[in-house]
N, C-alpha and C positions, 0 to 999 in steps of 0.2 A: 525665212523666219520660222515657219511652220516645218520646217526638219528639224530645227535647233529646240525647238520646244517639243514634238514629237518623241527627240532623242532621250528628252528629259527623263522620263520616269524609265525606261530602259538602261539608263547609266546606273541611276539612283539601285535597281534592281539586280544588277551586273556587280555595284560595291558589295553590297549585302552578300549576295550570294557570294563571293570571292571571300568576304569576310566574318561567314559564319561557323567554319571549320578550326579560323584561329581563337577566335570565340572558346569554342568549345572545349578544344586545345589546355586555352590557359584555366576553363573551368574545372577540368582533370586535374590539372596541373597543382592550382588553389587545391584540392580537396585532399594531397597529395600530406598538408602540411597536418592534417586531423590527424591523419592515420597513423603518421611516422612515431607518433607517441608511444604507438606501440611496442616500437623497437628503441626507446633510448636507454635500456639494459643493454643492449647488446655489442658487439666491438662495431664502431661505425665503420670503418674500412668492410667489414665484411659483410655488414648490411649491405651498403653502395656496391658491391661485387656479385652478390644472391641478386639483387637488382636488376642489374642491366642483363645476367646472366639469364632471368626469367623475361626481360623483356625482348632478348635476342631471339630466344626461344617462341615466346608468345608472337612476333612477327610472322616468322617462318610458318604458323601453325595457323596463323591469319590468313597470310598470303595465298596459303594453298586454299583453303578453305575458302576463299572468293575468287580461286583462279586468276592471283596478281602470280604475273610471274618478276620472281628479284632476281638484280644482275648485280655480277661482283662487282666489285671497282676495276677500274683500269690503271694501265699507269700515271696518265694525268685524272685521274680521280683519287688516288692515293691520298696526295698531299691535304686534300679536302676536307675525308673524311678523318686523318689521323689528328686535324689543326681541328674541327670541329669536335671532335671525341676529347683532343686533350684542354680545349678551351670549356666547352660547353658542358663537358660531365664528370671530367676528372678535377680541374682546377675549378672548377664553379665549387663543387662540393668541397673540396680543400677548404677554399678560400670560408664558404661555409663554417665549416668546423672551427676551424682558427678564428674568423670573425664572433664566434659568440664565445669566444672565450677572453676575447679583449673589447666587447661592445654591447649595448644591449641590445634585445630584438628589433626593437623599432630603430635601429639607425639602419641594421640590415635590412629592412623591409623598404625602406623609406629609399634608400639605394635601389635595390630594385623595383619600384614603384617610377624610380626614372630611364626606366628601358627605353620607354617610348618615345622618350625625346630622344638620346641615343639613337636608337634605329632610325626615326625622322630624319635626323641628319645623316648619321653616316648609313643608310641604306642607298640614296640618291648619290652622295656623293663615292661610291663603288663602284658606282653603274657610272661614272661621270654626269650627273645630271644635278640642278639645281635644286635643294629642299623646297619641299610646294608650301608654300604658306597655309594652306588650307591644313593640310598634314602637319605639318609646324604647330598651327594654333592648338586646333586637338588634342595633338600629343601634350601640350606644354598641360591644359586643362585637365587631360583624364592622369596626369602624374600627379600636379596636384591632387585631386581628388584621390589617388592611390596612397599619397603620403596622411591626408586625412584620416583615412581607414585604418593604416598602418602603424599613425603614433610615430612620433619620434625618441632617437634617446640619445642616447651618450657614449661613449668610446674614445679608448686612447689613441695614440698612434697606429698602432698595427689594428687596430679596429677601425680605424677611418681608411687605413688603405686596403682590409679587406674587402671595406663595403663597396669605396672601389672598383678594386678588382672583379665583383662582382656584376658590375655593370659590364665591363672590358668583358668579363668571358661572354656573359650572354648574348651581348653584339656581336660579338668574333664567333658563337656559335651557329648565330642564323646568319651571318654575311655569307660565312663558309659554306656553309649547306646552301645558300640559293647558286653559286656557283657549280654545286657538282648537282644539285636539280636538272636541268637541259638534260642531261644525261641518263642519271641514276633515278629518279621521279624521289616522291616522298620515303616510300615501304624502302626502298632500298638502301637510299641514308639512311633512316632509320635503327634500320638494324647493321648496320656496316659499323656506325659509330657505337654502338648499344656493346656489340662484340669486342671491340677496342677497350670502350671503356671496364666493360668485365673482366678483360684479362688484367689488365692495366691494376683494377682495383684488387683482385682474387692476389698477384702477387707484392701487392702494399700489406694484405693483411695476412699474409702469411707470413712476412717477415718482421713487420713491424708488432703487430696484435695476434699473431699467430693461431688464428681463429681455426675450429674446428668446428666441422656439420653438428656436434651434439647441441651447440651453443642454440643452432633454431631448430629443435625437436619440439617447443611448443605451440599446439595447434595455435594459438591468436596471434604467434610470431608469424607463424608459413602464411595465415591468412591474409597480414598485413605484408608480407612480402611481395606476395604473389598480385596483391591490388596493387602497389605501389609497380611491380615491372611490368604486369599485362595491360593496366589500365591507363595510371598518372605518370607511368613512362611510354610504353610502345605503344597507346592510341591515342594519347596527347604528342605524341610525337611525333605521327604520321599526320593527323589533323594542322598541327602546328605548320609541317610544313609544305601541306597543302593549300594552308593560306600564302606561303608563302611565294609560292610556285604562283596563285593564282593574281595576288594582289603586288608583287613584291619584296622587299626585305624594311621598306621604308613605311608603309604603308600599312603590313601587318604589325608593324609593332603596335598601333593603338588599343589593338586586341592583350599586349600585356598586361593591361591595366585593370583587366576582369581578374586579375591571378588573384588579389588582395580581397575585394568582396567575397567573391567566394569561400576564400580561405575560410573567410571571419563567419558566414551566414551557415557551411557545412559547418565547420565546428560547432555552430550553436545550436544544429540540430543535434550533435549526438552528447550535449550537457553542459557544454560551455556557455556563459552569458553572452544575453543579444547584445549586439553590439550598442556602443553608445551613439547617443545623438549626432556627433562630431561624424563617426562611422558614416552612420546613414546619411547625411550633409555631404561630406565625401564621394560616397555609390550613387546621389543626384550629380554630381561633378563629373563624374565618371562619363555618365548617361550622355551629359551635355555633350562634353569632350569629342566624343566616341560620336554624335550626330553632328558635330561641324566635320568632325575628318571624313567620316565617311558616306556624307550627303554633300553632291557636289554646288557649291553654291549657282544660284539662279543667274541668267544672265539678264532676267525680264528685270526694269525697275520696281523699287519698293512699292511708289504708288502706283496706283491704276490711274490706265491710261483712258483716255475718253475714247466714246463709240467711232468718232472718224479718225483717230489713232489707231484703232485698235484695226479699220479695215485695209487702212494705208499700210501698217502690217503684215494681215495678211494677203496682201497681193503681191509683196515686194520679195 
């Protein structure tokens, strides 16, 4: 009995720690959505392509600079990073673009605001293994709570299967990545799919939007580029899948759910309105959510036990 209570606050400590990198991750991630305002002049295609093409880059110059050393892929690593590159950064953003043109914001948000059910289920079920209810609960809680912040809205057809899709890439982008994890660690997917997705995108918009370098020659464009691939791509993306390495693919997803507060609280420092009440009711839902998944429930009972319980305990 005294090991099992012993183990307690050790586990409790072991979640945290595993799940503060996805944390951080999705807070990059969120602040990613302030910034992009920057560039809605510009050809989207060749934004998403300057992108990855700075985040590819920005790894490589990380890496060295802490003496991570990154390993190519192999051939059974191939399949991994090309299904996670074309799920997770190419069609995410696709679907992206086309979904707000047949939807409004908030039905997109509110789609992904359900990552984390998503991953709860189908992270366990990858690994062959059953959804843990604990993880189930939370997720179901910090989604809700992520749809509150997020607002809902409306969309046609092709806006409801974008948002969708949406969900589908993001799952298919962390299922894939925790497979060639074991192998490649975080830094190295990282930038394996960063480079896929850059070349991928560099010739969508040479063809389609036929974009030229003169297009981001202004400084607040290179600035907002360059934080969207160094930062709210290549160290949200190593962080992201550090949790995921450490906690799982089921189990970091609870951490998606920090994407939308964030989003909403960086915006309103750089002159956006505080978020409404409903928001902030939502960011408490979150909180809640986010401490049932990832505080492991007690196995002591709720009441307290009396003094000669409590000794017959600890001798047993």
């Amino acid at each position: 009995m005294r090991s099992v209570a012993a183990s307690e606050p050790s586990l409790r400590l072991g979640l945290w720690w595993g799940a503060w990198p996805g944390l951080a991750g999705m807070v990059l991630l969120g602040s990613s959505v302030a910034v992009i305002d920057a560039t809605q002049h510009l050809p989207v295609l060749g934004v998403q392509a300057a992108r990855y093409a700075v985040a590819a880059v920005a790894l490589v110059v990380m890496a060295r600079a802490f003496g991570i050393r990154l390993v190519l892929p192999r051939r059974g690593d191939i399949g991994w990073v090309i299904g996670g590159a074309m799920s997770g950064l190419v069609a995410f953003n696709l679907a992206t673009i086309v979904g707000t043109r047949h939807a409004e914001p908030g039905l997109l948000g509110a789609a992904v605001a359900c990552i984390p059910v998503a991953l709860a289920v189908a992270g366990p079920l990858s690994q062959r293994r059953r959804p843990s209810p604990r993880v189930m609960t939370g997720a179901i809680i910090v989604s809700i709570g992520a749809v509150a912040v997020t607002g809902w809205g409306r969309g046609d057809v092709i806006g409801i299967l974008m948002a969708a899709a949406l969900i589908a890439c993001e799952t298919g982008f962390t299922l894939l990545g925790a497979r060639a994890l074991p192998r490649m660690g975080p830094w190295s997917y990282s930038a394996a799919t960063a480079v896929v997705a850059a070349i991928i995108f560099a010739v969508l918009a040479a063809i389609i939007e036929r974009t030229t370098p003169a297009s981001f020659a202004e400084p607040a464009t290179v600035a907002a580029i360059l934080y969207l691939g160094a930062v709210a791509t290549a160290v949200a993306f190593v962080l992201w899948f550090t949790g995921v390495q450490r906690l799982g693919p089921g189990t970091v997803g609870l951490c998606a759910g920090i994407a939308a507060p964030a989003a909403a609280l960086i915006a309103s420092l750089l002159g956006a309105p505080l978020p409404s009440f409903g928001a902030w009711l939502g960011m408490a839902v979150i909180a809640v959510g986010l401490v049932i998944g990832f505080l492991p429930w007690s196995r002591r009972p709720f009441f307290p036990t009396s003094r000669r319980d409590q000794l017959i305990e600890r001798n047993t």
